[in-house]
N, C-alpha and C positions, 0 to 999 in steps of 0.2 A: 738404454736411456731414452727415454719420453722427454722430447722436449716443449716447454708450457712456452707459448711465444705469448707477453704480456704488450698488449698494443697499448700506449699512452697515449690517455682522453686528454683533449685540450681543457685544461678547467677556466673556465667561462664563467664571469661575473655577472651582476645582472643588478640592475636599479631600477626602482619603477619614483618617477618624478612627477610633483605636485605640486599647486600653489599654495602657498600659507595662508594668504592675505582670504579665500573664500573660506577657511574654517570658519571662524567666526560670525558668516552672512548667512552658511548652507549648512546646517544642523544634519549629519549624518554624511555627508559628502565625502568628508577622508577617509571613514571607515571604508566607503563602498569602494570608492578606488584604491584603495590598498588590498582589497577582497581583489579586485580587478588586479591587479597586480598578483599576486599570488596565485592566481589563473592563468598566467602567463609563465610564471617561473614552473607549475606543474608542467605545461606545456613544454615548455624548455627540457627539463626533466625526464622527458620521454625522448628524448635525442640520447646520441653513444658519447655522451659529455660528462666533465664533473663543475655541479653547477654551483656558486657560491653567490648566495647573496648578500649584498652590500648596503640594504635599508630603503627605507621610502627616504626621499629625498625631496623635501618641499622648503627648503632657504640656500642660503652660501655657506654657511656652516656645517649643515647636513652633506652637503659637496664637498666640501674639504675633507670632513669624515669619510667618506665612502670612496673616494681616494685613496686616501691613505691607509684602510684599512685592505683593500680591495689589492691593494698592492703589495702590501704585507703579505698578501696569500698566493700573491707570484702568481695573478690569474694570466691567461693569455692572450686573452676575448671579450669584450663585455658588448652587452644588450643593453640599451636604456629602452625601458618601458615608457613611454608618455604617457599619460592615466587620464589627461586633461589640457588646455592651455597652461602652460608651465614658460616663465621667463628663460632665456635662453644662460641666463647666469648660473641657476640652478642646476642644468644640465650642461650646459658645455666646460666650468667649470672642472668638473669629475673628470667629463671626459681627457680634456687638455692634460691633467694633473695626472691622470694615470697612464695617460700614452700609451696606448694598446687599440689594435685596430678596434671598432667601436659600429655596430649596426643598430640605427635608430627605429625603435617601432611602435606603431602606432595601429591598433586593432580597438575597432570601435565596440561596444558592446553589443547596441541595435545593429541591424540590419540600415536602417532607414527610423529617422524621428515619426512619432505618432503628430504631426502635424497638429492637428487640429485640438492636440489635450501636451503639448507640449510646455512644460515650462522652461525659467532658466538655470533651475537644478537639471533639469534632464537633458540638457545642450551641454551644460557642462560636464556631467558625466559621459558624454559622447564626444568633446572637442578634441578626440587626442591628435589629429592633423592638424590644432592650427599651429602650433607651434612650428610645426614641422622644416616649413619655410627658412622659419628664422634663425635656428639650429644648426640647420643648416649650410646656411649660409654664416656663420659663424665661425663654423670649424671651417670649412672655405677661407674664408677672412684669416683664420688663423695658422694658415698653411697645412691644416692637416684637416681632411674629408672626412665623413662618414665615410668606413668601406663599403656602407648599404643601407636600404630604409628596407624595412616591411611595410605595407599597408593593408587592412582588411577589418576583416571582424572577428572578434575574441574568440566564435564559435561558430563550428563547422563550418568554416572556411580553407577547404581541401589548397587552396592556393597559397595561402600563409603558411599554412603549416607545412607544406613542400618547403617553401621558402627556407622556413627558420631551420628545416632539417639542411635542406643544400648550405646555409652558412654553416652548422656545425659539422659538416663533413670538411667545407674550406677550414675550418676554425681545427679539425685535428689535422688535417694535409700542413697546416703551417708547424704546427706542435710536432707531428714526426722528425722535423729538425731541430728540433730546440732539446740540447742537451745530448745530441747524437752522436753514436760513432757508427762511421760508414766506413768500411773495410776495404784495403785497396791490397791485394794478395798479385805478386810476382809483377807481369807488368802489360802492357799493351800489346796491341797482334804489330808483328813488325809491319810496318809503313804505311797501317794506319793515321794518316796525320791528325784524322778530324778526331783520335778517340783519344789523341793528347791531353790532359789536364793538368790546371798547375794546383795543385791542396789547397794553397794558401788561397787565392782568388774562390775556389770553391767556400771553404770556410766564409768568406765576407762576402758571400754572394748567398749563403743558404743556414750560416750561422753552425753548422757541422765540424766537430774534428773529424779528419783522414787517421781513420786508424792504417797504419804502416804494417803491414805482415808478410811474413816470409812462406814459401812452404815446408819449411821445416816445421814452423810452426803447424801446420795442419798433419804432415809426415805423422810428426811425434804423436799427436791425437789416432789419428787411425789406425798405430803399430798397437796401438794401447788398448784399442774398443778390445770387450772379451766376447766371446762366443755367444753366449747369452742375448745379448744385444744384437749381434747380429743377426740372429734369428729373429728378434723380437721387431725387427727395421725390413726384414725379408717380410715380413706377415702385415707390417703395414705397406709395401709394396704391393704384394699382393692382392689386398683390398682397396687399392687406388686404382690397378692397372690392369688389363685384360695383354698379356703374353703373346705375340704374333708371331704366326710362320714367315721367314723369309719371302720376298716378294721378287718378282721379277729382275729387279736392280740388283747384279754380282756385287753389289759391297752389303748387299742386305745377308744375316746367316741365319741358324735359329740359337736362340737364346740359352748358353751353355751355365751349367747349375755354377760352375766358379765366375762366371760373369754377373751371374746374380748377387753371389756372396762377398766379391768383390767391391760391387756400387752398392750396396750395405752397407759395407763396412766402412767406403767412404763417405757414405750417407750419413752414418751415424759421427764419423769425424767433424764432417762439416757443422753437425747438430753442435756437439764441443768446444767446436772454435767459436760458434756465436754466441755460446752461453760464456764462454771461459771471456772472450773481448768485450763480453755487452755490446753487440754490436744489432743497428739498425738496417742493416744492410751490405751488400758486398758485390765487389767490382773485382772478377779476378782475371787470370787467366795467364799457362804459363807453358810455353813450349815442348818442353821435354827433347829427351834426346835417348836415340838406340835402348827403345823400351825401358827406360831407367825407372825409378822409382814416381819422381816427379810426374814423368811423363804417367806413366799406370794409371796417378790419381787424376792429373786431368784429367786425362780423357775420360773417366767415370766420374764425375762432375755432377754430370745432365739429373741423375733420378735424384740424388740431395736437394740439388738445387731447386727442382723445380717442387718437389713437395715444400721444402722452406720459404717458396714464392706465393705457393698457396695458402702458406699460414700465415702471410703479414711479412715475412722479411725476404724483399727483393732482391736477386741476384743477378748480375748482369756482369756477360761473357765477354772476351775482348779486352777486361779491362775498361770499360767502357762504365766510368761515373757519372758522365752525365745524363747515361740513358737508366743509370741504377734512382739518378733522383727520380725523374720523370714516372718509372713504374711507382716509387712509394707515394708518389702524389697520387699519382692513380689508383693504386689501392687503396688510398686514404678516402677517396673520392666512391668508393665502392666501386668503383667501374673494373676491378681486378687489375689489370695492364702488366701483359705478355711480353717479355723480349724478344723485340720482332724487325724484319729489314723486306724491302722489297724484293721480290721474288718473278719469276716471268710472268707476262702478261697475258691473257685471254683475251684475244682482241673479237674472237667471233662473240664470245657472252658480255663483252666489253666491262672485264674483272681482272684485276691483281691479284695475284698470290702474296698472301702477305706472310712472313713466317720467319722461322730458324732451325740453326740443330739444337739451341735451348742456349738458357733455360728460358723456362713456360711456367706460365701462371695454370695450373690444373684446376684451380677454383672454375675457372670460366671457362671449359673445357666446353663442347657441345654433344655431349655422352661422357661415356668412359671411355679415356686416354690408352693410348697402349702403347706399348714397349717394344722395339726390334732390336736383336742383335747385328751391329754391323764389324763389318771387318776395317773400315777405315771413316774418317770425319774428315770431309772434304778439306782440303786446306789445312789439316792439322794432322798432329801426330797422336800417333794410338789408335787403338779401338775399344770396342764395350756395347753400352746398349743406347740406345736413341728413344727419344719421346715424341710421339705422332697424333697427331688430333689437329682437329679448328675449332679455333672457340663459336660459343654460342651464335645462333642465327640471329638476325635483327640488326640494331644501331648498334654502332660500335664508334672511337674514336680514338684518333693518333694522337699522341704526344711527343714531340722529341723537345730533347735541348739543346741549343748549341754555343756557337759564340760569335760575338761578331769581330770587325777588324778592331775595336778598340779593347777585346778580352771580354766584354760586359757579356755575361748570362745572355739567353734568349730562349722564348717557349716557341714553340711551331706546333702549331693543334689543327685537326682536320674533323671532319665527320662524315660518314658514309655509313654502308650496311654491309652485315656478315651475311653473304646470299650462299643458300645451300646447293650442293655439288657434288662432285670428284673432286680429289686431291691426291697428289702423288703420291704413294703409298712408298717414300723412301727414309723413313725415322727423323724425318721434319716434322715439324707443325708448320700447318700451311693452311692460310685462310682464303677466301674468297669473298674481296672487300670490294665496291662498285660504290661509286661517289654521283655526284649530282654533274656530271659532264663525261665525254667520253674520258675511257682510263687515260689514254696516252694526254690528253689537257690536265687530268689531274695531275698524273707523275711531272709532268712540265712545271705547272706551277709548284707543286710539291720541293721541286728541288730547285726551284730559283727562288726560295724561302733562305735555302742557306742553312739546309739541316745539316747532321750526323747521320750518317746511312742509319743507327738503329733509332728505333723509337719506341714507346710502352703502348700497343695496343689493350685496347679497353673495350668493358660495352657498355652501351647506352650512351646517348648524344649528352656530353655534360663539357660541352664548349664556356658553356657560363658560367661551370663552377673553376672550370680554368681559369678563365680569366678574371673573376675574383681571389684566386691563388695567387695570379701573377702580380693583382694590383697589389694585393697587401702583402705579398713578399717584394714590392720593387724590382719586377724582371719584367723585360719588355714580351709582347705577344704577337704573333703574326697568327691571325687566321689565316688558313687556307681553304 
């Protein structure tokens, strides 16, 4: 079984808004700005979106319309284009009526007015900031904000179009919940307190069903896989991961051929249970006992899982859902995001080992990953094979989620660098992350934030598209 992971685009509306009352004074004008308009929506269009437009919009009527049709199409994001100075009825109107987070933009055609051969047709095909203000302050006024403005110019403007791409990565990180099942299989590591969650508070805090699952239901899946398959899941193993010799750590072995066929097989269970639950993700994890069944697929867990991490559906160990949200925002966000917890310090390179025994995002891997057979998982029962790597070198950034004393949600984001090195060579991934102060002030602050020991490392510094994640999902944010 090939599993086809379909990731869902946010579909994103879009208006481009006009004044009526200058048709009739500026002969040519609405054509041009609706040409302007439809320069923008291409633009749009080259993002990992699906885009739907809702019309030019130049009275209160055209607003009502693009509303209500806009809504009909169950978008989840909208763009209004300013084309020009445009009343704020016109455009906040739509906005208000369709209630969906809403970024206002304004991209001038020129660069800069030819001053001295300028008229007031050619001001007013470049006015698209004045409105902006007022708009603004509107939805303000109306208890609901812009989640953002762009500002620039229509063309070759490397900084808008950053821009408009970063909203539509926040614009599908909100959409990977909407309509979601997140899979919560057996239960928490015992006395873990902080990986406690309650479903229902999850649900209203990220809009998610808790899918509920047993591992019987997985059992049954992986008695079932046939032969074929498993071969067919061994040969994408294989071309993910480079095989390693035992390394000096006694729990490290070498990698026996029924250990392979094994986390295959439950490789390919796991593939089953995501397709068979429709599910967005999963939070498992489950003790086992005197090598039983249960126990077997645990612990061969790690190679499923983390290929499934690399193709879009996050998995996180422990039990641990609020660290399963945090990675699909991260993935949403491109940034990949690892299932990861602090790790000992290097106080002489003044660096943290950041890492786990999985699962791992192998997208973000820094080479090719590899594979060790061990004889036991620290703190846990069973044995099998481990996944070893650090992800990429450069920016990278922490995510966690937690809660606070009132229950409410909370993000915790950091940023630092993946600096290249050693790393234990014991079937962990283990990064080597250095922040902007010594380690030991970072871990300090780090945890009088009030995390969850895990959290979804990522790369590349994208603190801002967090924190536009968190505004228009209503979760509060602590930088660190």
């Amino acid at each position: 079984m090939s599993l086809t992971v379909i990731r869902k685009k946010a579909r994103v509306g879009v208006i481009t808004v006009g004044h009526e009352p200058y048709w009739g004074q500026f002969a040519g004008l609405k054509e041009e700005l609706e040409g302007n308009g439809r320069e923008f929506e291409a633009m749009l269009k080259e993002n990992d979106v699906e885009v739907v437009y809702g019309g030019f919009v130049d009275n209160i009527d055209k607003s009502f319309e693009a509303a209500s049709f806009l809504k009909a199409q169950d978008v989840d994001f909208l763009f209004c284009y300013l084309s020009t100075y445009v009343t704020s009825s016109s455009a906040a109107t739509a906005i208000l009526n369709l209630n969906v987070p809403t970024v206002l933009v304004a991209l001038q055609p020129l660069e800069r007015l030819d001053y001295r051969n300028t008229t007031t047709y050619m001001q007013l095909a470049n006015d698209n900031i004045c409105s902006l203000p007022e708009i603004g302050g509107v939805l303000v006024r109306a208890g609901k904000p812009a989640a953002g403005m762009i500002v620039g110019t229509l063309h070759n403007d490397q900084r808008a179009a950053a821009e408009l791409k970063s909203w539509c990565q926040v614009a599908n990180a909100r959409k990977a919940f909407k309509q979601a099942k997140i899979g919560y299989l057996g239960h928490t590591y015992e006395g873990m307190y902080d990986m406690n969650s309650d479903p229902t508070a999850f649900t209203a805090a990220f809009g998610s069903h808790i899918q509920m699952l047993e591992m019987c239901d997985l059992a049954k899946l992986v008695n079932d896989v046939p032969e074929r398959e498993v071969k067919e899941k061994i040969e994408e193993i294989q071309s993910v991961f480079t095989i390693a010799d035992p390394f000096i750590d006694p729990v490290t072995r070498p990698i026996k051929r029924e250990d392979l066929e094994w986390s295959a097989k439950v490789a390919v269970g796991l593939d089953k249970l995501v397709s068979e639950f429709g599910l967005t993700g999963l939070a498992y994890y489950y003790r086992g006992l005197d090598n039983n069944e249960y126990e077997r697929i645990g612990s061969n867990m790690v190679l499923g899982n983390s290929l499934l991490t690399g193709k879009g559906i996050p998995l996180a160990g422990e039990a641990d859902l609020k660290t399963c949200a945090a990675m699909l925002i991260m993935d949403r966000l491109d940034a990949g995001g690892s299932f990861a917890e602090l790790h000992p310090c290097d106080f002489v390179d003044n660096v943290v080992l950041v890492g786990h025994d999985g699962p791992h995002n192998i997208k973000i891997a820094n080479g090719r990953p590899i594979i060790r057979g061990l004889d036991l998982f620290h703190g846990k029962s069973g044995s099998g094979i481990g996944v070893e790597f650090s992800i990429k070198t450069g920016p990278v950034t922490l995510l966690g989620i937690s809660q606070t004393a009132d229950g409410r949600y909370k993000m915790i984001a950091s940023e630092g660098e993946s600096i290249p090195g050693e790393i234990p060579q014991t079937g962990n991934t283990n990064t080597r992350c250095s922040f902007n102060c010594s380690v030991a002030e970072f871990i300090e602050r780090w945890c009088s934030a009030g995390p969850t020991h895990h959290f979804a490392l990522g790369v590349g510094h994208v603190n801002a598209k967090i924190k536009n994640v968190a505004k228009i999902m209503g979760i509060e944010l602590e930088i660190v």
